[in-house]
C-alpha positions as CSV (number, residue, x, y, z in Angstrom):
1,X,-71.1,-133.6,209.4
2,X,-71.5,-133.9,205.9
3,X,-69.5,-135.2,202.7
4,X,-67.2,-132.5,202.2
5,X,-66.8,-132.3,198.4
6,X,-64.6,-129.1,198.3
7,X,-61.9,-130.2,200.9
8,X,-61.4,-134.2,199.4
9,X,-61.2,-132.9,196.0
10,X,-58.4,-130.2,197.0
11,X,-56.4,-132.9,198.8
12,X,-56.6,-135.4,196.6
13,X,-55.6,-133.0,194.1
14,X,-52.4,-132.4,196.0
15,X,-51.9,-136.0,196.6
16,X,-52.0,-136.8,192.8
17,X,-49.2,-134.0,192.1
18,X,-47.5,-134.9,194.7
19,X,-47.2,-139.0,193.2
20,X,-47.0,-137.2,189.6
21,X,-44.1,-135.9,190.7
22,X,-42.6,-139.5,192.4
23,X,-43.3,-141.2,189.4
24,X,-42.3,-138.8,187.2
25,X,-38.6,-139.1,188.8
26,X,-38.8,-143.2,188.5
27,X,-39.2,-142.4,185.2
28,X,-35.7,-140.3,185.3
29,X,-37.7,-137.5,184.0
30,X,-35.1,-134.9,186.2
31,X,-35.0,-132.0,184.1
32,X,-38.6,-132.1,183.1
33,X,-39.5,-131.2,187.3
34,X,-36.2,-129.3,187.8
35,X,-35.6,-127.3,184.7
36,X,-38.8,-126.7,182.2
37,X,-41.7,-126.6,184.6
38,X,-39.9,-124.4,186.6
39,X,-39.0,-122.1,184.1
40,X,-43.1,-122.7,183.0
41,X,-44.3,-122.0,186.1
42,X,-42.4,-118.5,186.5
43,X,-43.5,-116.9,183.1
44,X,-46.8,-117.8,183.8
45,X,-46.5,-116.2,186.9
46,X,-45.6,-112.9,185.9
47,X,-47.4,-112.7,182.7
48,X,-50.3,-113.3,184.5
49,X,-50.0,-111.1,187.2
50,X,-48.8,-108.4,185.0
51,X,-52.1,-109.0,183.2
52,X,-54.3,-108.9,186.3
53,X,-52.5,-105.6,187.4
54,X,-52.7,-103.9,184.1
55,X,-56.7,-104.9,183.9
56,X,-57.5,-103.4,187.1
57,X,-55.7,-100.2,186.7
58,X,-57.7,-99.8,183.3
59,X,-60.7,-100.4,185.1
60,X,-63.1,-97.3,185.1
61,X,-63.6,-95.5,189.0
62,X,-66.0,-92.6,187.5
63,X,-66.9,-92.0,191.4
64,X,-65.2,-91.8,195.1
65,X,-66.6,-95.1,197.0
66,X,-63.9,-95.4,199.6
67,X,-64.7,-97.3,202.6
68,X,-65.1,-95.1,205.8
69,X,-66.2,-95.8,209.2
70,X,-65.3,-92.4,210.7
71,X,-66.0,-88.3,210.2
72,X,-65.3,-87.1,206.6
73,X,-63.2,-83.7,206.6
74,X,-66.0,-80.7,206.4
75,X,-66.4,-77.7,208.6
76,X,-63.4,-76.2,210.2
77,X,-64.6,-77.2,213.8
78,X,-65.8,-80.4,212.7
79,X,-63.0,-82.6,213.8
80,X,-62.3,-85.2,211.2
81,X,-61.0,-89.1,211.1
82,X,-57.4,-89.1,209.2
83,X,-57.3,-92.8,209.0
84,X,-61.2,-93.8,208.8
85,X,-61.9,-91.2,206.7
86,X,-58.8,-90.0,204.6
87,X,-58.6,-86.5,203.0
88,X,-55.6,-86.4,201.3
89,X,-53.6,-88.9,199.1
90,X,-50.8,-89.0,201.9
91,X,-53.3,-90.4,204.3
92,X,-54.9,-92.5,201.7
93,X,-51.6,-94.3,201.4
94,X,-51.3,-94.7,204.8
95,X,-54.6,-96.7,205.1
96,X,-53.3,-98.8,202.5
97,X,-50.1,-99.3,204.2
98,X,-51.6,-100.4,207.7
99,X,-54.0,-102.6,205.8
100,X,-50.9,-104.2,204.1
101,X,-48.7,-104.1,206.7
102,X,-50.9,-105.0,210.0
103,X,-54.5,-106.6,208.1
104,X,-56.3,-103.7,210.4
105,X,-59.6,-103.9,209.2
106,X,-59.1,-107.8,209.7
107,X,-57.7,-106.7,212.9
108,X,-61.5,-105.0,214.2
109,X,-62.9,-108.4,213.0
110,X,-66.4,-109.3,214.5
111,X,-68.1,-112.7,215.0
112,X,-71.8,-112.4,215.2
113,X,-73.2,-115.7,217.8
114,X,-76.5,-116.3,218.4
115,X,-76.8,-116.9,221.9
116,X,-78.9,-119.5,224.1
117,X,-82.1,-118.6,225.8
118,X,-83.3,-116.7,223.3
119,X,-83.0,-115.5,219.7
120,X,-80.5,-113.2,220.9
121,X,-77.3,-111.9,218.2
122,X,-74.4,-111.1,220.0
123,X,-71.3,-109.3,218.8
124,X,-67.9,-110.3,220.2
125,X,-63.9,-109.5,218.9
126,X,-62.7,-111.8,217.0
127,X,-58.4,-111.3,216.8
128,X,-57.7,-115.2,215.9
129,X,-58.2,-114.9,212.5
130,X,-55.8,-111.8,212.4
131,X,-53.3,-113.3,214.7
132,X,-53.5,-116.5,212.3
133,X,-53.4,-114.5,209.2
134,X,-50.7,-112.0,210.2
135,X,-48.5,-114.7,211.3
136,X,-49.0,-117.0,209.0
137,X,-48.0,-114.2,205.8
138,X,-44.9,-113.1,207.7
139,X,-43.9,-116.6,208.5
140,X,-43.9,-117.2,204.3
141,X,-42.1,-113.9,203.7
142,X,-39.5,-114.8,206.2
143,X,-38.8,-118.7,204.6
144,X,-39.1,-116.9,200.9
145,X,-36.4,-114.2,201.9
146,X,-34.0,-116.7,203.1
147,X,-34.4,-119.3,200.1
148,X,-32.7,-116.6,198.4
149,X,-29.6,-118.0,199.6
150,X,-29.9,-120.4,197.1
151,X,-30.6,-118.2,194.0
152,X,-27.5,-116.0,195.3
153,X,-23.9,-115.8,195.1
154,X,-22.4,-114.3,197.6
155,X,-25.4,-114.8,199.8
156,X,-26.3,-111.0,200.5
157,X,-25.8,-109.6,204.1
158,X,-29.0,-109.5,205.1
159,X,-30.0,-112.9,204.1
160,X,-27.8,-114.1,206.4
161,X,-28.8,-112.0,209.4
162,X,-32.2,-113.0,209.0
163,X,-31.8,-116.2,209.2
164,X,-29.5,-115.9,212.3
165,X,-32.4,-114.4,214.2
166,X,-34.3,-117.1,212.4
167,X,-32.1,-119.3,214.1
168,X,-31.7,-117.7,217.4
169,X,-32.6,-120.7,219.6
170,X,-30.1,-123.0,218.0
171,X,-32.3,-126.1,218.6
172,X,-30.7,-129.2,217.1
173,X,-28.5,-129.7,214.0
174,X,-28.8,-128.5,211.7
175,X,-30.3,-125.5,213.4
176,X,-34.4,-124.9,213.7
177,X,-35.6,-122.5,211.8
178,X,-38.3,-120.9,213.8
179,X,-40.4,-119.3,210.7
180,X,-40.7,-123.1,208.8
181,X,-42.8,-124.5,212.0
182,X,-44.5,-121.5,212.3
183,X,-45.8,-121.7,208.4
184,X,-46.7,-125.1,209.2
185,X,-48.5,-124.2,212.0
186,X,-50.4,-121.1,210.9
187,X,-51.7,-122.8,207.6
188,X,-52.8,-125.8,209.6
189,X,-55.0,-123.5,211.9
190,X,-56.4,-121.8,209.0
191,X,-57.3,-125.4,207.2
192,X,-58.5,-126.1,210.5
193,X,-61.0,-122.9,211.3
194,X,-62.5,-123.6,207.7
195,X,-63.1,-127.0,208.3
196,X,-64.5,-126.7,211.9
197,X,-66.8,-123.5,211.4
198,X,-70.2,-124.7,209.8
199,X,-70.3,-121.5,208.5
200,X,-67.2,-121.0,207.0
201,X,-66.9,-124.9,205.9
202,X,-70.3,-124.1,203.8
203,X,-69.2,-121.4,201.4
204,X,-65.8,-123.0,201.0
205,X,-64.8,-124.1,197.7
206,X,-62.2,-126.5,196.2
207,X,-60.1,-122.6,195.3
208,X,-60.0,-122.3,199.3
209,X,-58.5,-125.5,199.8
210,X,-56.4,-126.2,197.6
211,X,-53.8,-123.2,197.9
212,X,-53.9,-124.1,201.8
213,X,-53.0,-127.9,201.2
214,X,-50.2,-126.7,198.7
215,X,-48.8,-124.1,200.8
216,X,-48.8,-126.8,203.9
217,X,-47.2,-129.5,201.4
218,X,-44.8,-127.2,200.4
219,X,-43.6,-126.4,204.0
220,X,-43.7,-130.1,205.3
221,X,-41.6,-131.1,202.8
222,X,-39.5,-128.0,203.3
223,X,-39.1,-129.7,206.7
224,X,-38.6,-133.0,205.8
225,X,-35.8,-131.9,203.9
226,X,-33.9,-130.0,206.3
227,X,-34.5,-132.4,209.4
228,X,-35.2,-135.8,208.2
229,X,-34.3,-137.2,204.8
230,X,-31.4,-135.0,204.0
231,X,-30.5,-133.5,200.6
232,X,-27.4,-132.5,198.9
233,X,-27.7,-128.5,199.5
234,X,-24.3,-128.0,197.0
235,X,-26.2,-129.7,194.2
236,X,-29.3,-128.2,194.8
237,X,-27.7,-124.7,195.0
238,X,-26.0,-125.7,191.6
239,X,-29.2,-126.5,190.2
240,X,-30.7,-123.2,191.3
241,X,-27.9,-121.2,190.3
242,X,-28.3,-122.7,187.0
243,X,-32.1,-121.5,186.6
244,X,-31.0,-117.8,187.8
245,X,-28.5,-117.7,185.0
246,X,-30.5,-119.4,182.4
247,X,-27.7,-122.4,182.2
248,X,-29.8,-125.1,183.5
249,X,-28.0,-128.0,184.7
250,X,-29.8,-131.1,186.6
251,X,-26.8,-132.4,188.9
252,X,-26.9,-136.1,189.7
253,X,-28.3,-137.3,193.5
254,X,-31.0,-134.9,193.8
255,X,-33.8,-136.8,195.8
256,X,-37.3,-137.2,194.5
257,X,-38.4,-135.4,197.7
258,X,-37.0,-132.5,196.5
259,X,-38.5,-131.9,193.2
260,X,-41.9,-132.6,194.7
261,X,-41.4,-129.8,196.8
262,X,-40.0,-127.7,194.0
263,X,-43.3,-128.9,191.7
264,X,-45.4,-127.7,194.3
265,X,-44.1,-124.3,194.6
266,X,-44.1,-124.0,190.6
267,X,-47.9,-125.1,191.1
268,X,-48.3,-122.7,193.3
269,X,-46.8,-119.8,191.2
270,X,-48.8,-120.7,187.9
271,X,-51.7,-120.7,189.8
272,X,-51.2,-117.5,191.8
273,X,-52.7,-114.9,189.2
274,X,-55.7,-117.2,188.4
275,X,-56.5,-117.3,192.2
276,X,-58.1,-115.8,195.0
277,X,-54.3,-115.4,196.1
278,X,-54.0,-112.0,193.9
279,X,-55.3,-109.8,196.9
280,X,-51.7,-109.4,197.4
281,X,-51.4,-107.3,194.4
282,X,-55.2,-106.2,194.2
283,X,-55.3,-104.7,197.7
284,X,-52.9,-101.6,196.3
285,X,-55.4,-101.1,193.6
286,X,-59.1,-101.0,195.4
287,X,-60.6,-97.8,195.0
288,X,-62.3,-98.4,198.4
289,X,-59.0,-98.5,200.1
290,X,-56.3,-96.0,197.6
291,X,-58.9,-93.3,197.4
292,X,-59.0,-89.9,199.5
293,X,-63.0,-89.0,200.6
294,X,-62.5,-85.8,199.7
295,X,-66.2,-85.1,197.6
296,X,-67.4,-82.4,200.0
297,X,-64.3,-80.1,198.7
298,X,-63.6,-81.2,195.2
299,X,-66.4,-82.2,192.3
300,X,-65.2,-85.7,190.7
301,X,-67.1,-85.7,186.8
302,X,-67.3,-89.0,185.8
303,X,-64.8,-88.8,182.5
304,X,-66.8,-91.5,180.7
305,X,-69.9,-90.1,180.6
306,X,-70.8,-89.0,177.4
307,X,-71.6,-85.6,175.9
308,X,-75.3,-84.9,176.2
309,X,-77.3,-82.0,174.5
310,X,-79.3,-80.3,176.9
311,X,-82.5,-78.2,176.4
312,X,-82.2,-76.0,179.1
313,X,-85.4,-73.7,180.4
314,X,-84.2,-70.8,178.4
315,X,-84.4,-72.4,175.3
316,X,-87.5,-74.2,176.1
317,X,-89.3,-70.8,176.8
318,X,-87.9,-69.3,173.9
319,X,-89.5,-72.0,172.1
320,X,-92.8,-72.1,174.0
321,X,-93.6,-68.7,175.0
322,X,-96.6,-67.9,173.4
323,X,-97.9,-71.5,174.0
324,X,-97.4,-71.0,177.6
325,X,-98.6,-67.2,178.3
326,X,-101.8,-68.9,176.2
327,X,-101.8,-71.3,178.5
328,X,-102.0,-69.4,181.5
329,X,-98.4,-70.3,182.6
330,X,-96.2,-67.9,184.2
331,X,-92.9,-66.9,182.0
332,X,-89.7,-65.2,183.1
333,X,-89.4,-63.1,179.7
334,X,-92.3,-61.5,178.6
């Protein structure tokens, strides 16, 4: 196997945040990690999502390219594909909503294997990906909803029955919470498929590994936390309450393991709009998903095309007539 430039840069990069960060709080430099990068790291979030967004919307779709793998509405008999081949807006949105909500086309994902004895290509299914994918973006929504208990008080309803189901086997003290290890988990076997697949390890870049060495910091120290080195939960609440509010307040024994998992989320949210991480907000706005393939029944002019003057036959025999019954050349008007 061969030096892997991509993956030890993207680790060590995580690695020098990470003892940033530790010496950072030697230095007593609290309210720096806690307070403004924080702060920082959330307007940069939403400025530059908001940016992304508002650039793609204002991107020109002069034509209907959606992506379809089954029969296009046409002749009354002709029976037609809802899903693979939406008509309408209504189905259109229900596409997206399956893609968003269940990853489907990742879902009908193929690997392609050339096989022994021959240079034979074989097809099979390929549902790890999706299984690792799916479970792996649920898991994160699951630990993000219920780390709004800290950013809330009271702690709303269903905050607190998630995280009893979260907590439904009661391992331990305090109790496991099932969606942490499976974060940790599911981002470990997607590090692991793109190191292990030549392939896939080939066209990997540093931006592939880097989010995936964050995301599994950010959840091992998430677990350290809670299981191992414990932290004061009342002053880190106070803390975050303080942020929410915009009073922000650094209470005293805090432990450095903390604020380098709070850095690395902030990392992570500065550098979510400049990465390939925006398909969150990009899926809702591909044309090749949001759009209905309805061009058999309804003529789509492109609106930026601009206003041509055309010489149409009329006017060219009108102003060739003679020339052409010279000619020999047949003419509508005599």
């Amino acid at each position: 196997m061969s030096f892997n430039f991509s993956f030890y840069f993207a680790l060590f990069t995580v690695v020098g945040l990470i003892a940033v960060v530790l010496i950072g709080v030697g230095a007593h430099l609290q309210f720096l990690f806690g307070v403004v990068i924080p702060y920082l790291a959330v307007l940069i979030f939403f400025v530059g999502l908001l940016y992304r967004v508002v650039k793609w919307a204002r991107s020109p779709v002069p034509f209907r390219i959606p992506t379809t793998c089954g029969q296009q509405k046409s002749l009354p008999w002709i029976k037609y594909n809802k899903l693979e081949s939406p008509f309408t807006n209504f189905w259109a949105a229900v596409r997206v909503a399956l893609e968003v909500l269940c990853f489907r086309s990742l879902f009908r994902n193929t690997k392609v294997v050339l096989t022994k004895g021959g240079p034979k290509l074989s097809y099979f299914s390929d549902k790890w990906l999706w299984l690792g994918a799916i479970v792996f973006h649920y898991s994160f929504l699951v630990v993000l909803l219920r780390h709004l208990r800290f950013f809330t008080q009271p702690v709303p309803s269903f905050v607190q029955l998630l995280e009893k189901v979260d907590g439904f086997f009661e391992i331990g003290v305090p109790g496991l919470f099932v969606s942490g290890v499976v974060l940790f988990v599911a981002v470990t076997y997607l590090l692991l498929r793109r190191i292990t697949i030549p392939q896939l390890r080939y066209i990997s870049l540093p931006a592939d590994y880097f989010p995936l060495f964050t995301i599994m910091a950010i959840a091992f120290t998430g677990i350290l936390m809670r299981y191992f080195f414990k932290v004061d939960i009342v002053a880190v609440k106070k803390l975050t309450l303080s942020l929410v509010t915009f009073h922000p307040e650094v209470p005293e024994g805090i432990g450095g393991l903390f604020y380098v998992h709070i850095f690395l989320v902030s990392v992570l949210f500065a550098y979510f709009p400049f990465s390939k991480l925006m398909h969150m907000a990009g899926v809702f706005l591909s044309p090749t998903r949001n759009l209905p393939n309805n061009s058999r029944a309804a003529r789509h002019i492109n609106p930026w095309n601009p206003v041509v003057k055309v010489h149409t036959y009329e006017e060219y025999e009108d102003e060739f007539r003679e020339k052409m019954k010279a000619a020999g050349i047949p003419v509508e008007k005599e």
